[in-house]
C-alpha positions in Angstrom: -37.9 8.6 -5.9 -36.2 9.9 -3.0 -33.2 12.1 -2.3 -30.1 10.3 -0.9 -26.3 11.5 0.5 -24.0 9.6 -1.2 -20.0 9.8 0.7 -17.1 8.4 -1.7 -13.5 7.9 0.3 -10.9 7.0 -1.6 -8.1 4.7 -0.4 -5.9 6.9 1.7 -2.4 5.6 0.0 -4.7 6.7 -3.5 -5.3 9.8 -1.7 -1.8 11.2 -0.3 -0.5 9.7 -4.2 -3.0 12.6 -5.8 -3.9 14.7 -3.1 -2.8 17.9 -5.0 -5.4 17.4 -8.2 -8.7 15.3 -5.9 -10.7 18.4 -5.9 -10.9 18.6 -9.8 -11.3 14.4 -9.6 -14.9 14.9 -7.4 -15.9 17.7 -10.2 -15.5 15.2 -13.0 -17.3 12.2 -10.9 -19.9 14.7 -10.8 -20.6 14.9 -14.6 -20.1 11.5 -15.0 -23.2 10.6 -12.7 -26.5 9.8 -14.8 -28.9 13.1 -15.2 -31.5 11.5 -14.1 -29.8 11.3 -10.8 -29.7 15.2 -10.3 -26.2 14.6 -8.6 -25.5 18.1 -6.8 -21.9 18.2 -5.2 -22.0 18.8 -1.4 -18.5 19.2 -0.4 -14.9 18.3 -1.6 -12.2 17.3 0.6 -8.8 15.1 0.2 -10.0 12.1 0.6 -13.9 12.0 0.2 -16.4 14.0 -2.1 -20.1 14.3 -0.8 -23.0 14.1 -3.2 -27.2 14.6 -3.0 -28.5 12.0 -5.4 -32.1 11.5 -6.7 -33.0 7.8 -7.0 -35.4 5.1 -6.6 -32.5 3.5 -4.4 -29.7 3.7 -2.3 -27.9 0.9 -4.0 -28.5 2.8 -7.6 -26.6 5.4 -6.5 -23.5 3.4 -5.0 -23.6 1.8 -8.7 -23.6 4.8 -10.1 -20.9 6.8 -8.1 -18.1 3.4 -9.0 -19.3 3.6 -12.6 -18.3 7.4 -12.4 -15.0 6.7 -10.6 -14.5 4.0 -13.4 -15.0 6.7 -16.3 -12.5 9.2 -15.0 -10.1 7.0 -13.2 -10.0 3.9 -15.6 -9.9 0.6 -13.8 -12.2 -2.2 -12.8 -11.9 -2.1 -9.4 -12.6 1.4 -7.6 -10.5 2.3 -4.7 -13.1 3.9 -2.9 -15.9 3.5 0.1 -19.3 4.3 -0.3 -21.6 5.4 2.2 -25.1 6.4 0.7 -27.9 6.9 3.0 -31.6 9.0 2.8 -31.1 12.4 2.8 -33.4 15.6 4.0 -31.4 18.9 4.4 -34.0 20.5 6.3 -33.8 17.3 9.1 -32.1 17.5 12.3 -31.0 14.2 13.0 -30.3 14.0 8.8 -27.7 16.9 9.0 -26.3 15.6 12.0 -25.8 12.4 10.8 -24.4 13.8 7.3 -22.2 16.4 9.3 -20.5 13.4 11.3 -19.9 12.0 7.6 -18.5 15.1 6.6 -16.8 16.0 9.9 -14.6 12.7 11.1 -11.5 11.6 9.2 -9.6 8.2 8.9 -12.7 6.3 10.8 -14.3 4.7 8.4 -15.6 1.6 10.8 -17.1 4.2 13.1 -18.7 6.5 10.0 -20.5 2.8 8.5 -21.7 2.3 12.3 -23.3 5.7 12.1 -25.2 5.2 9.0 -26.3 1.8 10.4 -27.5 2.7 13.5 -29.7 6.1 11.2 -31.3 3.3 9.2 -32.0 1.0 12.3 -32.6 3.4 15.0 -36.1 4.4 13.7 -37.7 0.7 12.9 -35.8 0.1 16.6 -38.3 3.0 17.7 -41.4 1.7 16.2 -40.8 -1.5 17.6 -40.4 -0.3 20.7 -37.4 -2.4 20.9 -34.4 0.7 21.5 -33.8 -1.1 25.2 -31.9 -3.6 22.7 -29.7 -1.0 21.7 -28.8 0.7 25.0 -27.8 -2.7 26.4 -24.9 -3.4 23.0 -21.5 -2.2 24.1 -18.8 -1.7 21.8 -14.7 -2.2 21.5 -12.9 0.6 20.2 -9.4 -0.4 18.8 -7.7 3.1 18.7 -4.4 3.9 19.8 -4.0 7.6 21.9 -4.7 10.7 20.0 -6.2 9.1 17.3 -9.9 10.5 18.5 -11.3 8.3 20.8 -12.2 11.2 23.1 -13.7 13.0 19.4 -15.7 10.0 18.2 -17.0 9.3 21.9 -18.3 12.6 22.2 -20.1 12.6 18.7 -20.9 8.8 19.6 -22.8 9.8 22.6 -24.2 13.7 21.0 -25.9 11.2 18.0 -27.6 8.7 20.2 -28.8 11.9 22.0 -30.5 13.5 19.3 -31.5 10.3 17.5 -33.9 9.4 20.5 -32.2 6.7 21.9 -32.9 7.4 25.6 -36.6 8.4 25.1 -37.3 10.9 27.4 -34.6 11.2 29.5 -32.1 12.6 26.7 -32.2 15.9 27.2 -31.0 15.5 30.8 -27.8 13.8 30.2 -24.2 14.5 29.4 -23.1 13.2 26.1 -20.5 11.1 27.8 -18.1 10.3 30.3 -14.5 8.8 29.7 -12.8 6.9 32.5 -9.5 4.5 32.6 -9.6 1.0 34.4 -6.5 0.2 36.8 -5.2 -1.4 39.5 -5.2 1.7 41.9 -6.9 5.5 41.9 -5.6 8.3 41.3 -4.6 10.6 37.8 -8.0 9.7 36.5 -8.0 6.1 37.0 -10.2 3.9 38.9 -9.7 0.8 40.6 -12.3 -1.8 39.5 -14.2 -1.4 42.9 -14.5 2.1 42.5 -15.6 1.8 39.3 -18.5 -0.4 40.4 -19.0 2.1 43.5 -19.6 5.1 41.1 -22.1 3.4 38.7 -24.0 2.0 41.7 -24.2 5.8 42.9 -26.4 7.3 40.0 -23.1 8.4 38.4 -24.6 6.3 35.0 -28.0 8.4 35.2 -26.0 11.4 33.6 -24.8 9.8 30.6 -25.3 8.9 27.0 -21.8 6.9 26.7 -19.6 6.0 28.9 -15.9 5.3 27.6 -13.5 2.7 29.7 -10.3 2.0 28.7 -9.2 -1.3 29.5 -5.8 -1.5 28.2 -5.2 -2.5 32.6 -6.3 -6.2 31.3 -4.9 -6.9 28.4 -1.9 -9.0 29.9 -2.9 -12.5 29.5 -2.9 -12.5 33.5 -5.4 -9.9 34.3 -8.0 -12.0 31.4 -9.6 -13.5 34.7 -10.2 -10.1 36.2 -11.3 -8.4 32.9 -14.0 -11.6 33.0 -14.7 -10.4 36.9 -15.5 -6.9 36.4 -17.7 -7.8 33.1 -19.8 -9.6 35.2 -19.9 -6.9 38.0 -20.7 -4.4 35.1 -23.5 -6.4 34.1 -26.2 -5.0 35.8 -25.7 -1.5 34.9 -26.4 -2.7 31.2 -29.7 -0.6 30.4 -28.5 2.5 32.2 -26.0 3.5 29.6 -23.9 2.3 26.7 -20.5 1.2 27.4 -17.8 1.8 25.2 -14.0 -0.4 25.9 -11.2 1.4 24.8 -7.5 -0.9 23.7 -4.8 0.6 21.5 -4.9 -0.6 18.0 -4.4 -4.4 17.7 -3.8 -7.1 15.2 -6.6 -9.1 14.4 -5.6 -12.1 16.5 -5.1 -10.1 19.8 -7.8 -7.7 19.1 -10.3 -11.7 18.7 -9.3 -12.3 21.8 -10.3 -9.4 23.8 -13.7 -8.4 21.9 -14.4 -12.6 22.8 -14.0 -12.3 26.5 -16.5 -9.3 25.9 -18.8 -10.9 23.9 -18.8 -13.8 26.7 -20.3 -11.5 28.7 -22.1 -8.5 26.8 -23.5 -8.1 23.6 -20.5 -6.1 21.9 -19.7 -4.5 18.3 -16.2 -3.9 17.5 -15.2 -0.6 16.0 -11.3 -0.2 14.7 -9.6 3.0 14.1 -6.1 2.3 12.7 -3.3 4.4 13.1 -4.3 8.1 11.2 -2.8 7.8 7.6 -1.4 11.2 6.4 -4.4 11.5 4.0 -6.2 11.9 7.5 -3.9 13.8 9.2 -4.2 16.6 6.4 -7.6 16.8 6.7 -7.5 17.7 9.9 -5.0 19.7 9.3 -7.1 21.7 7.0 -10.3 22.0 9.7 -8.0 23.0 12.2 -6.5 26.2 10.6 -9.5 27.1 9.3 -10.8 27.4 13.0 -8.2 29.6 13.7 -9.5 32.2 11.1 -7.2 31.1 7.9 -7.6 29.6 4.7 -4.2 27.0 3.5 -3.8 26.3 0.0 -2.1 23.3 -1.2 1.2 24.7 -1.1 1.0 24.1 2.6 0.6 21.0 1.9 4.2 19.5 1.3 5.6 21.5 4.3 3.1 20.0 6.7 3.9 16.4 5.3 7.5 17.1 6.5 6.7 18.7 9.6 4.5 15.6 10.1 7.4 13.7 9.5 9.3 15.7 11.9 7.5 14.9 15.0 7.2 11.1 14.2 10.9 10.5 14.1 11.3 10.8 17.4 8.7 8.2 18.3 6.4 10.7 20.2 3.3 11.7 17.3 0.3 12.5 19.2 -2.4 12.4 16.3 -4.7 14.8 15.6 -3.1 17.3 19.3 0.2 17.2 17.2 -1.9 18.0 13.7 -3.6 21.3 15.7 -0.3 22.1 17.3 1.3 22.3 13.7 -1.4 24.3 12.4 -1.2 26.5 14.7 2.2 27.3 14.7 2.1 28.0 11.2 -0.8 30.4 11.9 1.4 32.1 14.5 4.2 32.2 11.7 1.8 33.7 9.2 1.0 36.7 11.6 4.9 36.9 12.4 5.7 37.5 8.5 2.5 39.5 7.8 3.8 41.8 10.6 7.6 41.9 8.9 5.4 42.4 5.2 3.6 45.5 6.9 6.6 47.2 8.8 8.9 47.0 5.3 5.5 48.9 3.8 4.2 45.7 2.3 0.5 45.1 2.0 0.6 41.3 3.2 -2.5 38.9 1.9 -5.0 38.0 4.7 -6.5 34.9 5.6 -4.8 32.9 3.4 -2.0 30.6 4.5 0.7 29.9 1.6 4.3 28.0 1.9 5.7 32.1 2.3 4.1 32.2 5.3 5.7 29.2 7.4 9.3 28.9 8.8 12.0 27.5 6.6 12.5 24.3 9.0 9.0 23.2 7.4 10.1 23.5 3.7 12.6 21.2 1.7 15.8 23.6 1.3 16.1 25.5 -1.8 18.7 23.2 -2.9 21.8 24.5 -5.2 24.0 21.4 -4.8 22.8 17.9 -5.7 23.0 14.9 -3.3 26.1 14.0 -4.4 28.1 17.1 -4.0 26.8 16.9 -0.3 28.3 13.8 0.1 31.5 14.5 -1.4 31.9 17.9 0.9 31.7 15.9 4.1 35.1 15.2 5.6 36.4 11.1 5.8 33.9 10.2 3.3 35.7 9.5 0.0 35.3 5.9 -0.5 31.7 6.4 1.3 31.0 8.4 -1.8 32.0 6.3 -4.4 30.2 3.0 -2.6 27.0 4.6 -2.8 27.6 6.2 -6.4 27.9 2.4 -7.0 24.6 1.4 -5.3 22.6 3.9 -7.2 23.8 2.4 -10.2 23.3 -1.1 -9.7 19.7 -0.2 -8.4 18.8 2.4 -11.5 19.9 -0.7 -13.7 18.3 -3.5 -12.1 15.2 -1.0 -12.4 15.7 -0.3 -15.9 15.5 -3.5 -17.0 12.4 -6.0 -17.1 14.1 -9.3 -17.6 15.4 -8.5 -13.7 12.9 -9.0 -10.7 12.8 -5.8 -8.5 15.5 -5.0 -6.8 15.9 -5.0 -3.3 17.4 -1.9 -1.8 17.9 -2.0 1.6 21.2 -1.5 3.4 23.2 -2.5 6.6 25.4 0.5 7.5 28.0 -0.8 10.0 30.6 1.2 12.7 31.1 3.2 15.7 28.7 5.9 16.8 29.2 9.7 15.5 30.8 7.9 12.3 28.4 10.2 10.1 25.8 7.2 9.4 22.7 9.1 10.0 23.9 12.1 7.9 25.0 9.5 5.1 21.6 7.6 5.7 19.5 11.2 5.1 21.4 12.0 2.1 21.4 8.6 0.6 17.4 9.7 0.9 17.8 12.7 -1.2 20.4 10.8 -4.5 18.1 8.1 -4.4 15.1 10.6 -5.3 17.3 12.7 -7.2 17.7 9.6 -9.4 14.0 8.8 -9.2 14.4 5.4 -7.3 12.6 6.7 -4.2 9.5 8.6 -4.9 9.5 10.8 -1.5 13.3 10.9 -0.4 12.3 11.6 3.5 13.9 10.5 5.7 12.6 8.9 9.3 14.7 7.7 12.1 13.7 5.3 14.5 15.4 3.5 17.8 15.0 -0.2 17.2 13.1 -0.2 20.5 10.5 2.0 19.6 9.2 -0.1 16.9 8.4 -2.0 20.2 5.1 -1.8 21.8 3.4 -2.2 25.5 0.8 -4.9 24.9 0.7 -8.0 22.9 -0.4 -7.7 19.3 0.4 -3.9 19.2 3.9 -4.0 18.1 3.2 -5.8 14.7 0.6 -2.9 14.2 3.1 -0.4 14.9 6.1 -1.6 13.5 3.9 -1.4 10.3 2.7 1.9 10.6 5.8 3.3 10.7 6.8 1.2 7.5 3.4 3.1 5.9 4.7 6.3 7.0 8.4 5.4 5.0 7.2 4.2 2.0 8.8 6.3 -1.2 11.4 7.2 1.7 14.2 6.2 4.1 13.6 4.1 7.3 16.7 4.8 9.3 17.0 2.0 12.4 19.2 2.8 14.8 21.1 0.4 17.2 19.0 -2.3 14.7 20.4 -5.1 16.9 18.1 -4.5 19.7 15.8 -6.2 17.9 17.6 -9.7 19.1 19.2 -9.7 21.5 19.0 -12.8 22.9 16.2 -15.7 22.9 15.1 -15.5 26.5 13.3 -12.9 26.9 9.9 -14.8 26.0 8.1 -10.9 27.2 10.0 -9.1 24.6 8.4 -7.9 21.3 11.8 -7.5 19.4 11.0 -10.3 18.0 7.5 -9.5 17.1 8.7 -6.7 15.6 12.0 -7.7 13.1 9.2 -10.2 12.1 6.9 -7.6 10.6 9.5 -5.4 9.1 10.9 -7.9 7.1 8.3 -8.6 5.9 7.6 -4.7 4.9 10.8 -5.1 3.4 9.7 -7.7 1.0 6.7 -6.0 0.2 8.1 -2.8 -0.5 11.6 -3.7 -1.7 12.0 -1.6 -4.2 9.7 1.4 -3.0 11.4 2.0 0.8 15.0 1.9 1.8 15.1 0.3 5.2 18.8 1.7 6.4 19.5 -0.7 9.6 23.1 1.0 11.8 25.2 -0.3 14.5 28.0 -2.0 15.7 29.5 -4.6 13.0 30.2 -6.9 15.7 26.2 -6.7 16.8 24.7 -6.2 13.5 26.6 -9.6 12.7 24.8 -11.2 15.5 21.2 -9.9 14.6 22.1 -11.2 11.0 23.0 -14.9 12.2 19.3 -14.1 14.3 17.1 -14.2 11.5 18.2 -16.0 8.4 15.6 -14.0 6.1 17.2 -10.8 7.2 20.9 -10.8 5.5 19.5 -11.5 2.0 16.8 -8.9 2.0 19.7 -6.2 2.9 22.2 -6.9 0.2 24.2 -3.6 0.4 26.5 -3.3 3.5 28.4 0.6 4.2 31.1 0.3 6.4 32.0 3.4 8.2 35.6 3.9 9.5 36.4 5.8 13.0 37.5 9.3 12.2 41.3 10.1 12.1 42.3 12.6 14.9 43.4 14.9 11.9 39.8 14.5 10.6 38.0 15.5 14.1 40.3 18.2 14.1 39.0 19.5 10.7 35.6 18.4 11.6 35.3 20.4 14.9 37.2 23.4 13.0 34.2 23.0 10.1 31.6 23.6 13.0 33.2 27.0 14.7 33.7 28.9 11.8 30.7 28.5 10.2 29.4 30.6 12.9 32.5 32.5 14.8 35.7 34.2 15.0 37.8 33.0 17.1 42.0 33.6 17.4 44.9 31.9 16.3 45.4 30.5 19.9 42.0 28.9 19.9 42.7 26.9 16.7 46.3 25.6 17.5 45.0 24.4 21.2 42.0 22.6 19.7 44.7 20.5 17.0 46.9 19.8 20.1 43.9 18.8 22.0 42.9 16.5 19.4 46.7 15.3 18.7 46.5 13.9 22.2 43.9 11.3 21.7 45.0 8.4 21.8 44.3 5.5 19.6 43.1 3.1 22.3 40.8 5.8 23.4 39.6 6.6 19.9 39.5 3.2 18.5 37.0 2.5 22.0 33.5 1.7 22.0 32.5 4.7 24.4 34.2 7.2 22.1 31.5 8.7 19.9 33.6 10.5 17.4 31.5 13.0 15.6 28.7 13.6 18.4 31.7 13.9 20.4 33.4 16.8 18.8 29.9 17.9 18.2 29.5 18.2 21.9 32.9 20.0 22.5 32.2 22.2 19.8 28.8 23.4 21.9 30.3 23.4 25.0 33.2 25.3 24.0 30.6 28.3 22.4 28.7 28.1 25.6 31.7 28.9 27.6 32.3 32.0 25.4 28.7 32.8 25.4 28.7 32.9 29.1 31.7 35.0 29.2 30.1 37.4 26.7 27.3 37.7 28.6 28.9 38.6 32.1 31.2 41.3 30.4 27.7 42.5 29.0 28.6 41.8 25.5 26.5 40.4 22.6 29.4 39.0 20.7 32.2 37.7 21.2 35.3 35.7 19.5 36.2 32.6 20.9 39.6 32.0 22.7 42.0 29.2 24.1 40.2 29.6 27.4 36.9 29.0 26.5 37.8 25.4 24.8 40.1 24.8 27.9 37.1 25.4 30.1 35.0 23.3 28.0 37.6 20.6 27.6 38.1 20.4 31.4 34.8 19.1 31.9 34.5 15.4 32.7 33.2 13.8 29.7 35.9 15.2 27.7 38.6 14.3 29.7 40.0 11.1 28.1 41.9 9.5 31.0 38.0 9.6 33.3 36.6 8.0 30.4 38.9 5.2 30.1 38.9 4.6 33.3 35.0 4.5 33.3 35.4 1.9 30.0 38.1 -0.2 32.6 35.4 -0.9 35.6 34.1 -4.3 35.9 37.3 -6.1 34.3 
């Protein structure tokens, strides 16, 4: 009998789906395991539970931890991973194995490498034979701040204290992380310096040394990715060489790791996209660092902050995770300090939903979806269309004899026409009437489903589907996605490819929302004859009346100012004076613009305040004649801007 440590990870999707009740889930695996096992719970987290387990061996105890998720979860098939491997608390190399297990989230490849390489490295050693595994390289599939920096560090700290480099170890750096390019400078190397610095010694000072070669992967550069293999050859027993690419479809991602392989003896190691299961995890490490305890309340308000920072196509993994937590560790010492000065006795180190700012928490909501919709202006028969959809959908739902229906919508008309407001509160009736589980809402440019390299935009085109399931994908300017057939370079393509798909898939458990002109959205529609039928419900939205911008711009300033009777009557004449050409226009943006006006207008008054050294004021006919004197509200520049080239 020996002792073993036995990981279960659950499916992530699983995971986010329960993540509220998982701690009382490892608890009851626990008392399901066999006595005779002596299972003692080591840790819970979201996603995994750790166990010490008695047994004769390791594969008794992976048995017996899917027999236990059976009994309290029901099911044949477990949707879990298992990692079990011999376990000695008192160890070092055991607890630093068992804390990377316990320490790395959402890299599942990497965390089975690990437990491989414990098992082998010691019959490796006794062999004599641990040259063989200083000269196998590996190909990391990871996109940008998704730990590549994190696991090469720990990658080159484990072969460090596992022995790898005999005598030496103790004298080298645990790694070194370098990018491949076609020129110096910003931290990348040319090939030939590259070679120059590993022929200097440079490689006698490290465990691993990280490359990215995301420079090759154009089907061009293949040749030169071939060249510099073979230059690197002969450094192969000083170090271990790990490539970096972003995360690639499986086709792509053979073809690189072949042109390797041609050349070195390589593993490949993929780290997908970080799932929000992952993310929270994280989450959780990170504001514990900082001195303070969440609890799961925090949880929903980090999903949507999460959310947040997608949508506009810039999420830098686990840096945007630790910037979120501590901002809401900030905002916890912010309202402990307002809880002490009103005489309050705030509660300490322990991070609750009371403590974070309201733009991370679903609005206390008094009115339904529905009355939102009805209270914006021009929307009337807007309302009552999707009244209509909702019903059809909650019907065809209802009732077994119908196959799922499919709920995606095309939402057609003129920018600043109110069809991203429409789009997040279509998200909201649509949870409200429990036919999307989540209600977010995420908005994309078509183009940023769009990636740099080959077989990267399928990969994230679909993570951003994940991300939207149970919600609203809002695509804006969809036609992008096909714009014409010769540009052979452009992943458009690639990508409207993938999503329908994801739209089939998850027809009935995401609302894909694509928006733009009808004229173009016609044209991406005759592009792709799968497309049309998977989005059966079509919005039209209408340019807004001048008497409607009027009421709309009016809505905006007195929901936060004063302002005189002259202000009001010089805005209607202003908006009287449109004319229809001008409004009717491609380049006019209705909403945004009056939205624009609107700022620029309070900013003129603002400035005026502050010059008379006043920290209010009301706003007058002269601030929206300033503001309306500026160029891009003058509508006789911006027609003749529309007229050039004719």
């Amino acid at each position: 009998m020996q002792d073993f440590f036995v990981k279960v990870s659950l499916d992530y999707g699983y995971a986010r789906e329960h993540i509220e009740e998982l701690g009382e889930c490892f608890k009851l695996i626990q008392r399901e395991l066999p006595e005779n096992l002596n299972a003692e719970l080591l840790r819970i987290r979201f996603t995994f539970g750790s166990y010490k387990m008695t047994a004769e061996t390791r594969g008794e105890c992976i048995e017996a931890a899917e027999a236990a998720w059976r009994a309290v979860n029901g099911g044949d098939e477990p949707k879990i991973r298992i990692i079990a491997v011999p376990y000695a608390a008192d160890d070092e190399k055991c607890k630093l194995t068992t804390d990377i297990f316990n320490s790395y989230f959402g890299v599942e490849e990497y965390n089975r490498l690990i437990a491989e390489l414990y098992a082998e490295i010691p019959i490796l050693a006794e062999n004599g034979s641990l040259s063989a595994l200083r000269m196998r390289n590996y190909l990391f599939a990871v996109d940008p701040g998704n730990g590549f920096s994190t696991v090469l560090s720990c990658f080159g700290s484990f072969l460090r204290r596992m022995g790898v480099y005999g005598d030496e170890t103790e004298k080298r750096s645990q790694y070194a992380e370098l990018v491949a390019a076609n020129e110096d400078g910003g931290g990348r190397f040319s090939v030939d310096d590259l070679i120059s610095k590993f022929a200097d010694d440079y490689l006698d000072d490290c465990n691993v040394v990280g490359i990215d070669i995301s420079y090759f992967m154009d089907g061009e550069k293949y040749d030169d990715l071939r060249n510099f293999l073979h230059r690197l050859y002969k450094f192969r027993d000083k170090a271990v060489f790990v490539f970096r690419v972003p995360f690639l479809e499986k086709k792509a991602l053979d073809k690189i790791a072949a042109i390797l392989d041609d050349v070195m003896t390589t593993r490949v190691i993929q780290i997908p996209p970080m799932h929000e299961s992952a993310l929270a995890e994280h989450f959780w490490d990170a504001t514990r660092r900082l001195g303070v305890n969440p609890d799961n309340t925090v949880l929903e308000p980090f999903f949507m902050r999460v959310i947040k920072e997608k949508s506009d196509g810039r999420f830098y993994g686990f840096k945007t995770v630790e910037k979120i937590a501590n901002e809401m560790v900030l905002a916890k010492a912010a309202r402990d300090a307002e809880r002490k000065a009103l005489g309050e006795e705030p509660v300490t180190g322990i991070l609750t939903a009371d403590d974070v700012p309201g733009e991370y928490t679903r609005t206390k909501e008094s009115k339904n979806g529905y009355d939102e919709l009805s209270e914006l202006i021009g929307m009337e028969q807007i309302a009552g269309r999707v009244r209509e959809i909702a019903a059809q959908v909650k019907l065809a739902l209802k009732n077994e004899q119908l196959d799922k229906p499919c709920i995606h919508m095309r939402f057609l008309g003129h920018p600043g026409t109110g069809k991203t407001t429409v789009a997040r509160i279509i998200g909201r009736i649509f949870r409200e009437e429990g036919i999307l589980r989540k209600g977010a809402f995420l908005e994309y440019s078509a183009r940023q489903l769009c990636a740099e390299y080959v077989g990267q935009t399928a990969v994230r085109t679909a993570s951003i589907c994940r991300d939207a399931y149970g919600s609203v994908l809002f695509i804006d300017e969809a036609y992008a996605l096909y714009e014409n057939d010769f540009q052979s370079n452009d992943y458009g393509k690639e990508a409207l490819t993938t999503l329908i798909s994801e739209m089939e898939n998850h027809r009935d458990d995401m609302l894909v929302i694509m928006a733009g002109y009808t004229e173009d959205m016609e044209t991406l529609m005759r592009g792709n004859a799968g497309l049309r039928s998977r989005m059966p419900y079509v919005i039209n939205f209408p340019n807004y009346t001048k008497s409607q911008l009027f009421e709309i711009f009016m809505l905006m300033v007195r929901r936060h100012f004063s302002y005189t009777e002259q202000f009001e009557q010089e805005a209607r004449n202003y908006f009287d004076a449109l004319s229809d050409e001008y409004i009717a226009s491609k380049e006019f943006a209705n909403a945004r613009f009056v939205r624009n006006l609107y700022e620029r207008t309070w900013s003129k008054g603002a400035l005026r305040a502050a010059l008379n050294g006043s920290e209010s004021f009301v706003l007058t006919k002269e601030d929206l004649l300033a503001a309306k004197a500026e160029k891009e509200f003058s509508e006789k520049l911006s027609q003749e801007k529309a007229r050039i080239g004719f």
